[in-house]
C-alpha positions, 0 to 999 in steps of 0.5 A: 823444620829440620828437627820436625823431619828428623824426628818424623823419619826417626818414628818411622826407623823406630816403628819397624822396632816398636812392632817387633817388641809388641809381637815378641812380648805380648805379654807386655799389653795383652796379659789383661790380669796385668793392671799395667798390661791394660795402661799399655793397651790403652796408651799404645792405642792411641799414641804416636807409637801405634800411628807410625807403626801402622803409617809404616806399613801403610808406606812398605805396603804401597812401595810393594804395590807400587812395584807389583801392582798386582800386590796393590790389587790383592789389597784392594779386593781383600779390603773392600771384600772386609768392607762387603762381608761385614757390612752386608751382615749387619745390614740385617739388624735392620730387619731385627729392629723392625722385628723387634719395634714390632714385638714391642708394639704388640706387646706394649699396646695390646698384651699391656706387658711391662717386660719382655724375655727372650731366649730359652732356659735362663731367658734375657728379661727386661722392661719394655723401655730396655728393649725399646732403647736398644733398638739404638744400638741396632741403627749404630751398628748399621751406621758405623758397620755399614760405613765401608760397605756403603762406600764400595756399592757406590751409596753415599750421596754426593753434591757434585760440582766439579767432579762429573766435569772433569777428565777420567784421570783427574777424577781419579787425582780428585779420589786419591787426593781425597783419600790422603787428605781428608778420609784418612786423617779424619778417621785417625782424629776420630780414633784417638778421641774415640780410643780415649773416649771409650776407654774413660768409660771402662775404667779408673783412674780415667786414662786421658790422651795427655797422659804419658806412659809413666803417668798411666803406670802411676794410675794402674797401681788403682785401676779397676773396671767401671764399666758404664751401665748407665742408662736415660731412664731407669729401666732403660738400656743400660749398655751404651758403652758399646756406643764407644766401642763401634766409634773406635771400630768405626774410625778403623774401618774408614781408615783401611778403606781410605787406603783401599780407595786411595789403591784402587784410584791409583791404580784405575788412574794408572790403567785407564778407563778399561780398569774402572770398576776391576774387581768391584763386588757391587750387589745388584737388584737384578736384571732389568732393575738396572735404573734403580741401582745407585739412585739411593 
């Protein structure tokens, strides 16, 4: 037990030296004509290294807060308006995929074409099918994008048994407990198979999460990208790596506003009723459309 506390307070003095190293040499991990600059990116994206570089400044941020709430509070609005401007930009693939599932119709049932081009001058042209499976990739981009964003506006369904039962201040312990407890750590799991899972996709040797750094610098001797362009069908979209690509930005954004939503619990919990909702950037339908927010 006293070894596993040592060597937790130990990662956290050492995070303060890893962060410094990796800014002062980003050479080290960002020189992609380095094969071994590309194994340390992978590596440290995943490793216990980057969790308690980022676990630390999770800690000095909420000491900070803790002590200026109004710091606290910048860091709610600046996430949660991340949150807001990225999701309600994505939002709009969704009129593209209705956009494009209707070109396709046309173009398949009543033009009869094979494919389709789009653009001007050296236009994107491809089978019907590419265009058709892509459309995919539009519903994944609203899913994993649209997450936070979906959050913030107070979207998501809940079962509620307790929740709405309770006082005011233990509906805010209930969030802040949720937050640390389930919506962080379930975000760091999905990144670091995610981060692992993309990564096998992009190059060989395939990297793995056992691996050690001594290992992937071994392998780098032969990396090159392998990108995966394999596709269900033929013809078919052929760009399903980015699938992994959103899953790890996915998980990255769960976790920021696991700790927007731990921060402005705990900070509503600690001001009282009269702060619920301070600062929260909600659209709204209009006025007189009141009844119909937040039923969906």
């Amino acid at each position: 037990m006293l070894d596993a506390i040592v060597w937790f307070f130990q990662n956290i003095a050492m995070s303060f030296y890893n962060l410094g190293y990796a800014i002062t040499h980003p050479g080290l991990w960002l020189d992609w004509s380095n094969k071994q600059a590309i194994m340390r990116f992978v590596y440290y994206g995943g490793s216990k290294e980057f969790f308690f570089v980022v676990f630390t400044i999770f800690l000095v941020f909420t000491a900070i807060g803790l002590w200026k709430n109004s710091f606290m509070w910048g860091c709610v609005r600046v996430l949660e308006g991340m949150a807001n401007g990225i999701g309600r930009l994505v939002a709009w693939a969704g009129l593209l995929m209705v956009l494009q599932q209707i070109i396709i119709v046309f173009m398949q049932r009543i033009f009869t074409a094979a494919e389709i081009s789009f653009g001007f001058g050296s236009p994107l042209t491809r089978d019907v099918s590419w265009w058709s499976e892509e459309l995919k990739f539009y519903n994944a981009l609203i899913v994993t994008l649209c997450v936070t964003y979906t959050f913030v506006q107070g979207s998501h369904v809940r079962v509620d048994l307790i929740y709405s039962k309770v006082s005011y201040r233990t509906k805010k312990s209930i969030d802040m407990f949720g937050s640390l407890v389930f919506m962080m750590p379930t975000a760091v799991l999905v990144w670091i198979y995610g981060w692992f899972y993309l990564w096998r996709h992009l190059i060989v040797p395939k990297p793995s999460a056992s691996d050690s750094l001594e290992k992937l610098m071994m392998k780098s001797k032969a990396l090159r990208w392998n990108v995966e362009t394999i596709g269900f069908s033929p013809n078919g979209f052929d760009g399903y790596f980015l699938f992994k690509i959103l899953l790890v930005v996915y998980a990255g954004l769960v976790f920021l506003h696991g700790i927007s939503f731990f921060y402005r619990s705990y900070l509503e919990r600690k001001e009282g009723v009269a702060s619920e909702g301070k600062y929260l950037d909600k659209d709204s339908l209009g006025k007189g459309e009141e009844a119909y927010e937040g039923t969906h």
